[in-house]
C-alpha positions as CSV (number, residue, x, y, z in Angstrom):
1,X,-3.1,-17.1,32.6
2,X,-4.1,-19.3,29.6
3,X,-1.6,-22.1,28.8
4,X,-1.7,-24.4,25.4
5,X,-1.5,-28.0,25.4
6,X,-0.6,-29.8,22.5
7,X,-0.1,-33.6,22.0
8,X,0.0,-36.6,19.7
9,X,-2.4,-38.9,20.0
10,X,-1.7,-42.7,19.8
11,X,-4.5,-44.1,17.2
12,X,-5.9,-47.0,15.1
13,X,-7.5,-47.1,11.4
14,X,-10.6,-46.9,12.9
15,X,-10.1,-43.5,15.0
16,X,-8.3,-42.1,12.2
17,X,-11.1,-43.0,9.7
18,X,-13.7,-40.9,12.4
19,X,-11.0,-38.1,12.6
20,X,-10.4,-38.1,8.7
21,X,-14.3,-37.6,8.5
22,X,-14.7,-34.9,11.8
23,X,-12.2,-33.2,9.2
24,X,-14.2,-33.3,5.7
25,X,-17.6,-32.3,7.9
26,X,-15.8,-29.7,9.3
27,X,-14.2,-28.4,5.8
28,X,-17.6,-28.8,4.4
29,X,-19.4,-26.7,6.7
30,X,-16.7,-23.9,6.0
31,X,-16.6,-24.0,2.2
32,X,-20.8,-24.1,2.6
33,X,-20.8,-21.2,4.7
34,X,-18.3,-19.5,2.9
35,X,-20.2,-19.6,-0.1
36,X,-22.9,-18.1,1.1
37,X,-21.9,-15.6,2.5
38,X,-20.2,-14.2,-0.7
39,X,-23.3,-14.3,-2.7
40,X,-24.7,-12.4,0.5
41,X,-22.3,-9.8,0.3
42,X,-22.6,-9.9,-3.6
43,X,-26.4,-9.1,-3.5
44,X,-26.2,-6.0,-1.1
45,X,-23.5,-4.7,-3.4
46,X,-25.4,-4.8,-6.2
47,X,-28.8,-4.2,-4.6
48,X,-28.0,-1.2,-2.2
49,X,-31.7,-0.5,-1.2
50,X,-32.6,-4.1,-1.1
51,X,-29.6,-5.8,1.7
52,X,-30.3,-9.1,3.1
53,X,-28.9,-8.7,6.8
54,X,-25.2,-10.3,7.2
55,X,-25.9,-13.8,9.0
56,X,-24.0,-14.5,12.6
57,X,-22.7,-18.4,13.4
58,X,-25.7,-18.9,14.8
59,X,-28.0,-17.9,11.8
60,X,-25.6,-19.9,9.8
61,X,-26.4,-23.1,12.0
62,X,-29.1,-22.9,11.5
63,X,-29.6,-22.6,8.2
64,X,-26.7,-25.7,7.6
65,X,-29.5,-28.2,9.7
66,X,-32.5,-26.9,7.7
67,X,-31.0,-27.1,4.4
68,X,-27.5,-29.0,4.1
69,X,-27.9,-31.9,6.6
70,X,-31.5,-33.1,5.0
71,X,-29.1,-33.4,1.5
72,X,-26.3,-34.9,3.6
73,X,-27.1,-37.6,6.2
74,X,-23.3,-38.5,6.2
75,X,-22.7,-35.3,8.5
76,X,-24.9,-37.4,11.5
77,X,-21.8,-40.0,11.7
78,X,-20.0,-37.1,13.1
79,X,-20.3,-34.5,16.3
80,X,-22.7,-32.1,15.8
81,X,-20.4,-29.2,17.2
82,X,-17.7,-30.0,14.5
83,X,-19.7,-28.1,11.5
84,X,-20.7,-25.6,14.2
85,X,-17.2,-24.8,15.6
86,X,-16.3,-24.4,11.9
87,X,-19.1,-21.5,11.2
88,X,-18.2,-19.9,14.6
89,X,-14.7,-19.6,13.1
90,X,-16.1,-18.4,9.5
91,X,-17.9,-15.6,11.2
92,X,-14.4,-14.6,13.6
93,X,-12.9,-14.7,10.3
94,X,-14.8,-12.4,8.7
95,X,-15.4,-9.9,11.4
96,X,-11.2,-9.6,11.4
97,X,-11.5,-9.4,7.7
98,X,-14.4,-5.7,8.1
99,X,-11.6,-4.8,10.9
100,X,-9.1,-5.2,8.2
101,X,-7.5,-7.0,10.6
102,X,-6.7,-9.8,8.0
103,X,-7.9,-10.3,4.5
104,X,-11.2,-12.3,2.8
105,X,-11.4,-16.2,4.0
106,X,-10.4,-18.9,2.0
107,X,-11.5,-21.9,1.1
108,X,-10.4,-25.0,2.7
109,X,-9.0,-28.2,0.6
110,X,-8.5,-31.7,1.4
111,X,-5.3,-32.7,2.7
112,X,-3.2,-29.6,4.2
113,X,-3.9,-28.5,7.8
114,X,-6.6,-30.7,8.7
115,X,-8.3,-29.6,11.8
116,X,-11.6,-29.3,13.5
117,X,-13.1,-28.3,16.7
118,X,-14.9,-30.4,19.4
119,X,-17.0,-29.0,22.2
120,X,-18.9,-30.8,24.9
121,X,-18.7,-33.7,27.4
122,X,-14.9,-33.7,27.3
123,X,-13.2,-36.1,30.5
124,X,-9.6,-36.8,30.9
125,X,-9.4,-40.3,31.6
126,X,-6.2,-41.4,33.9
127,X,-2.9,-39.8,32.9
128,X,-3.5,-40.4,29.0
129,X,-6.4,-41.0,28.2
130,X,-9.2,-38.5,27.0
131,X,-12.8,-39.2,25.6
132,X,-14.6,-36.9,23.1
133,X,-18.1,-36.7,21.9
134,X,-19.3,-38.7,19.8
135,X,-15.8,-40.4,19.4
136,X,-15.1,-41.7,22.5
137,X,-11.9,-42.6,24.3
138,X,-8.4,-41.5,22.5
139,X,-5.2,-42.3,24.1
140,X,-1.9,-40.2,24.1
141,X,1.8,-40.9,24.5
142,X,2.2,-37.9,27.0
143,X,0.4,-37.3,30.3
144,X,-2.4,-34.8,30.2
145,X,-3.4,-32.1,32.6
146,X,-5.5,-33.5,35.0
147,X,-8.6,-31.3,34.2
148,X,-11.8,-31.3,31.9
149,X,-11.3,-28.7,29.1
150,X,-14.8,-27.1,27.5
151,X,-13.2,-27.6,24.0
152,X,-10.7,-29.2,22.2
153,X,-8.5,-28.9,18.9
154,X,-7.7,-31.9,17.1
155,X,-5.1,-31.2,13.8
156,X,-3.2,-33.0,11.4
157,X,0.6,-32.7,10.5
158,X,1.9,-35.4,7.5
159,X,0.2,-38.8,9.1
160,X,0.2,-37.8,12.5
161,X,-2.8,-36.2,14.9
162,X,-2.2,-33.8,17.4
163,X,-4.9,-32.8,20.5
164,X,-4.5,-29.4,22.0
165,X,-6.6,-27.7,24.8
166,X,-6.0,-24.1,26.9
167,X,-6.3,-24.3,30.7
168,X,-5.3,-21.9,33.7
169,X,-2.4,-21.9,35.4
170,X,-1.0,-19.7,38.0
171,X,1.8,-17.1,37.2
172,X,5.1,-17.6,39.1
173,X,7.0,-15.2,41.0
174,X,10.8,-14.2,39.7
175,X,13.0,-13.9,42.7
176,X,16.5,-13.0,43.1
177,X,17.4,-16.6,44.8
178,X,17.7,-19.8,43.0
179,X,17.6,-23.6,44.0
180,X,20.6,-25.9,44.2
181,X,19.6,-29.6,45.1
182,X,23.2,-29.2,47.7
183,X,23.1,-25.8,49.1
184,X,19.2,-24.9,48.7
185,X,18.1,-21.4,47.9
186,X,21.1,-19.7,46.6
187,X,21.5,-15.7,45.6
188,X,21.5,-15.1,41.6
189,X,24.6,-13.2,40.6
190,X,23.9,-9.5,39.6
191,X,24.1,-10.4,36.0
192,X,21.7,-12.6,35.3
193,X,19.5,-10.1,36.6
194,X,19.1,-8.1,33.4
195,X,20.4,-9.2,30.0
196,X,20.3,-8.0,26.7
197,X,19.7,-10.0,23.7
198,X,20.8,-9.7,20.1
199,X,19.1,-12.2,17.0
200,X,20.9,-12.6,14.0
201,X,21.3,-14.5,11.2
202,X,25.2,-16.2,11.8
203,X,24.1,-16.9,15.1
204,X,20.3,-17.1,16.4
205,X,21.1,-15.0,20.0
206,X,24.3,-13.5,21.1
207,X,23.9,-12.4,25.3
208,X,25.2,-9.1,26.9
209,X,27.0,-12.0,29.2
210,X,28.5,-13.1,26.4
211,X,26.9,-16.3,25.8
212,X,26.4,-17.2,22.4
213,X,23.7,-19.8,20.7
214,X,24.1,-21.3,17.8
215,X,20.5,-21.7,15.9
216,X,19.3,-24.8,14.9
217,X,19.2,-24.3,11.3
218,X,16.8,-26.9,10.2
219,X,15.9,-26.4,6.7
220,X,19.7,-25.2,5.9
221,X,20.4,-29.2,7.2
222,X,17.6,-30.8,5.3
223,X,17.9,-28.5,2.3
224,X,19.0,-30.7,0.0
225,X,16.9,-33.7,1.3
226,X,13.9,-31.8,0.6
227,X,14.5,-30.8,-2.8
228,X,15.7,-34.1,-3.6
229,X,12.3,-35.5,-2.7
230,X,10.3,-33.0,-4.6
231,X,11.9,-33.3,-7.8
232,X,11.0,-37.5,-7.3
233,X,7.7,-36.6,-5.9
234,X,6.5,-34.0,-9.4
235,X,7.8,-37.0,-11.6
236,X,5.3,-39.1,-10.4
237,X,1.8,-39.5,-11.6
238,X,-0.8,-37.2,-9.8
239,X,-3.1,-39.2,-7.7
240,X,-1.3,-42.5,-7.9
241,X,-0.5,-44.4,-4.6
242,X,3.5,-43.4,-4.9
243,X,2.6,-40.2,-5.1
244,X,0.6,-40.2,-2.0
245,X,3.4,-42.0,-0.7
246,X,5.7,-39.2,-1.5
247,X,3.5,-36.2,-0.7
248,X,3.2,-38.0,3.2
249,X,7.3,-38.1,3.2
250,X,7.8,-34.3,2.3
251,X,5.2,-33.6,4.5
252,X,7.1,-35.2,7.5
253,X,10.4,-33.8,6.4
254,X,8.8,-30.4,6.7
255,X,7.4,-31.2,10.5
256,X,10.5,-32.4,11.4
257,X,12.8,-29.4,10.4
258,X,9.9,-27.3,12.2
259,X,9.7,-29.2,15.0
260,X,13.9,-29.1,15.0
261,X,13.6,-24.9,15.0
262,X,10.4,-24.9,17.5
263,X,12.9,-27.4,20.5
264,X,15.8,-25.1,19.9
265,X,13.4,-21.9,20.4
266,X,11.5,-23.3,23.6
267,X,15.0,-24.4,25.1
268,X,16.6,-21.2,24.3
269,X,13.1,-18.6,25.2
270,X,12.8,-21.1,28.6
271,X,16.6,-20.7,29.4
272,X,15.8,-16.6,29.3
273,X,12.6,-16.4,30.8
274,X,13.7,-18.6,34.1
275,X,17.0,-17.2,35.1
276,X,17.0,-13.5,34.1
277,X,14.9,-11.0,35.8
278,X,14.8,-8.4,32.6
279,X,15.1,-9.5,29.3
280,X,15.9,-6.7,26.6
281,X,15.3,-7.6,23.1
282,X,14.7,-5.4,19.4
283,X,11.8,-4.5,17.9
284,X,12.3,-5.9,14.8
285,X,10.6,-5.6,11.4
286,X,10.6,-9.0,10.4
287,X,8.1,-8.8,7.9
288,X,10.5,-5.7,6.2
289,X,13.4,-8.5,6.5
290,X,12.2,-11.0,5.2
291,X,11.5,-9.1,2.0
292,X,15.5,-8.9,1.2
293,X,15.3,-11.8,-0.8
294,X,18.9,-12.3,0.2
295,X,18.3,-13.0,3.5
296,X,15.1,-14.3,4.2
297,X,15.6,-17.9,3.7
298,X,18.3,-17.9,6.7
299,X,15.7,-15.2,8.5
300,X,12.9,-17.8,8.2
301,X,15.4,-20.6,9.3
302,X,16.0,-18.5,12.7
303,X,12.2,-18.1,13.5
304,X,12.6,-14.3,14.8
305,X,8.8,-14.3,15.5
306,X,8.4,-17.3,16.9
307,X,11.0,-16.3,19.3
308,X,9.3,-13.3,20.4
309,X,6.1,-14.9,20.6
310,X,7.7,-17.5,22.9
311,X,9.4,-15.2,25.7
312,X,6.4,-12.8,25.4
313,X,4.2,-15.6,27.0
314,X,7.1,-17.2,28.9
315,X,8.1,-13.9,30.7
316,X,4.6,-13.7,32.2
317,X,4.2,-17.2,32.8
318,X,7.5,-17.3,35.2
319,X,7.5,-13.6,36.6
320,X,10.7,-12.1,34.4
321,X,9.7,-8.7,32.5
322,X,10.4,-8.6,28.4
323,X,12.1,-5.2,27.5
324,X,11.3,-4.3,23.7
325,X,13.5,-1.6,22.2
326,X,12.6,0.6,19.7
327,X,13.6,-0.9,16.2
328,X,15.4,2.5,15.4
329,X,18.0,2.2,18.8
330,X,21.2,2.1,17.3
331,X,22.4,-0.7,18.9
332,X,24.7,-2.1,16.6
333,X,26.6,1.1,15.7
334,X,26.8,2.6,19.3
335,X,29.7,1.5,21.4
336,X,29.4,-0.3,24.4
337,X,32.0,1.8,26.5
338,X,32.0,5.2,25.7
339,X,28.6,5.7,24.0
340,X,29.7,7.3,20.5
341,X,27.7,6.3,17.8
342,X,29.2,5.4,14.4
343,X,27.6,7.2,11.0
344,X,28.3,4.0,9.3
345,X,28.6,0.2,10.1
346,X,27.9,-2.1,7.1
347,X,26.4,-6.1,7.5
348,X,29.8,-7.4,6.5
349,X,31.8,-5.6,9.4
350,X,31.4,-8.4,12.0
351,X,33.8,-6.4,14.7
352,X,32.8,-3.3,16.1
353,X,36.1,-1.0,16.4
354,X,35.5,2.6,18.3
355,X,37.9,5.1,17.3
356,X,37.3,7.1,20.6
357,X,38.2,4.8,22.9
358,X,39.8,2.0,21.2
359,X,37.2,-0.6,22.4
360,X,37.4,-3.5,20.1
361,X,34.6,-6.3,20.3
362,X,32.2,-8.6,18.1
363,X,29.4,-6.5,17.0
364,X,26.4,-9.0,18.1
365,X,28.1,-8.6,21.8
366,X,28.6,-4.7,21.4
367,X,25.0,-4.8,20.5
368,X,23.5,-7.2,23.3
369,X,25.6,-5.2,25.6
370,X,23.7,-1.6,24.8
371,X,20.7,-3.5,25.3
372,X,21.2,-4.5,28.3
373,X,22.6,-0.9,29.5
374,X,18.6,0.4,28.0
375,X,17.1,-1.9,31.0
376,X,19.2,-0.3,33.4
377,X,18.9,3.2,32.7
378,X,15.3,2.8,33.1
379,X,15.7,0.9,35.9
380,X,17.5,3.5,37.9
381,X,15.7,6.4,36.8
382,X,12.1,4.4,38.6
383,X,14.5,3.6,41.5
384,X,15.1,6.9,42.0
C-alpha cells in the first residue's frame, strides 16, 4: 500500500527565496489557467452552437509556453514541472467539480498554504538529504526513506517548509502473539482481540476495556492566546513589517495547536491499530455535528475525522480490521447487559441506569461496550 512522508526541511535565505518563487510560479500558472477556463466555459454558455472544446492539462501547457512564458521570462528561474503540476491539478479539480464531487476552483493568494509540485530527477542523498530539479540538494532534520520518489510535495505552514512524498510499503500481518523483549512471543489476552470504541466530546475515546483518553484539547488550551494575538495583530497597520510579524506568530500558534491534536490522534489511532485485532467504531455525521453551533468548537478540537481517517489507513497498514457501525445503532441508549433499549437518554445524563436489570455504568463505557458486542455477533455468526 501507499504510505505519506512528510518532513521539515532544514533551509537557508537562499533555498527559501527559490521555494518562495517555485510557489508564486506555481500560483500563477493556476490563477492563469483558471481564468481561462472560465471564459471557456462562459462562451459555450452563451454560444451553444459555437463551443470551443474544454482544454485537458496538457492543452493548457501548452498554451502557458506559447503565450505566458514569452510575457514572463521570470517563470525560467524555476522547474518547468512546477506550473505543469499546477494545471494537472486545475484540470483534477475541475473534473471533481462536473462530478459534483466538490465545487468550482478557486483562486489561489499569496501567503496561505503555499505549495507546489516537483517531478523529475528526484535522488535521496544519504539519510537526509534530497536533491530536486532545478533546485538542487535540500537537507532535513529527519531521516528519509531510502528510495527515489517520481514526485514530490513541497508546502508551507507559518515560516516553516515541509517535503512529503508517497512510497510502498508492505502490509503487516495481525497475529494473536505479541513480543516481550524478556519472554519473546507472548499470547494476546482475549480482549484485546476486539474492542469497541466510543468518541466524545468530555473525553476524545472511551474503550469497551474500559480505558479512557483524555483528548488533547489544543485550541481549548491556546484559546485565549490566540485571541489575544489577533486583537494586537488587526490594530496594526496592514502591510507594515509588525504586522507581518504578527500574522507569522498566529500562524505558528495555529500549527502548533494542530500539530498538538494530530500527535495525540496518531498516538491514540497507532495504540488501536497495533494491539487490537477488530476495532468497532460509529459512523458518525460529523458534518451534521458540527452544525450544532453549541458543540462544534469542542467537536473540531477532538478531530473526529481525522481520527477515522487515521485508523482507516492504519488498520490496513498493520493487519487489524476497522468495524464501522451504522450511525443509527443505538449504542448509547441500549444496555450493555440485558439488551433493553431506552426510549429516552438525553446528552446531560452521563450514567446509564437500566431499570431491568439494575446495571449501572458510565454511558461512554455502556456504549463502547455494545460496540464491541456488534464485532462479535458477526464474528460468530461467519465462524459458524
Amino acid at each position: 500500500m501507499l504510505l505519506g512522508f512528510k518532513t521539515e526541511l532544514k533551509l537557508n535565505n537562499r533555498q527559501r527565496t527559490q521555494l518562495s518563487k517555485h510557489c508564486g510560479v506555481s500560483r500563477h500558472a493556476w490563477n492563469w489557467g483558471l481564468t481561462l477556463t472560465k471564459q471557456i466555459l462562459d462562451h459555450n454558455q452563451a454560444n451553444v452552437t459555437d463551443k470551443i472544446k474544454f482544454p485537458s492539462a496538457i492543452d493548457l501547457h501548452k498554451w502557458l509556453v506559447a503565450l505566458v512564458k514569452p510575457e514572463c521570462p521570470w517563470y525560467y528561474e524555476c522547474s518547468k514541472s512546477a506550473p505543469q503540476e499546477a494545471l494537472r491539478s486545475l484540470r483534477t479539480a475541475w473534473d471533481r467539480c462536473f462530478k459534483k464531487a466538490s465545487g468550482v476552483p478557486n483562486f489561489k493568494k499569496k501567503g496561505p498554504r503555499d505549495r507546489f509540485t516537483l517531478e523529475g530527477v528526484i535522488k535521496v542523498i544519504g539519510s537526509k538529504k534530497i536533491q530536486l530539479p532545478k533546485i538542487g540538494i535540500l537537507k532535513t532534520y529527519e531521516r528519509l526513506p531510502q528510495l527515489n520518489p517520481k514526485s514530490v510535495s513541497i508546502s508551507r505552514q507559518a515560516d516553516r517548509w515541509f517535503i512529503s512524498f508517497r512510497f510502498d510499503v508492505e502490509q503487516q500481518e495481525f497475529t494473536n502473539t505479541t513480543a516481550d523483549p524478556l519472554l519473546g512471543k507472548i499470547p494476546r489476552p482475549d480482549c484485546l482481540r476486539i474492542v469497541g470504541v466510543d468518541l466524545g466530546v468530555k473525553v476524545l475515546a472511551t474503550l469497551s476495556t474500559g480505558e479512557v483518553f483524555s483528548g488533547a484539547k489544543s485550541y481549548l488550551m491556546y484559546e485565549a492566546k490566540l485571541s489575544r494575538m489577533q486583537w494586537l495583530h488587526r490594530h496594526k497597520v496592514k502591510g507594515s513589517t509588525n504586522w507581518k510579524k504578527a500574522q507569522t506568530e498566529i500562524a505558528r500558534l495555529h500549527a502548533k495547536i494542530a500539530n498538538i491534536r494530530k500527535d495525540t490522534l496518531h498516538k491514540l489511532t497507532t495504540l488501536l491499530a497495533k494491539n487490537h485485532g477488530t476495532v468497532v467504531i460509529e459512523d458518525l455525521n460529523v458534518k451534521g455535528m458540527m452544525a450544532n453551533h453549541k458543540l462544534a468548537k469542542a467537536i473540531g478540537d477532538m478531530g473526529f475525522y481525522e481520527f477515522r481517517r487515521q485508523l482507516t489507513y492504519k488498520s490496513e497498514l498493520y493487519g487489524s480490521k476497522l468495524v464501522v457501525v451504522d450511525r443509527w445503532f443505538p449504542s448509547s441508549k441500549t444496555c450493555s447487559n440485558c439488551g433493553i433499549k431506552k426510549e429516552t437518554l438525553s446528552l446531560s445524563q452521563r450514567v446509564f441506569e437500566c431499570q431491568h436489570c439494575g446495571l449501572v455504568i458510565d454511558r461512554d463505557l455502556n456504549a463502547a461496550v455494545n460496540l464491541s458486542l456488534v464485532a462479535t455477533v458477526v464474528e460468530t455468526k461467519v465462524a459458524s
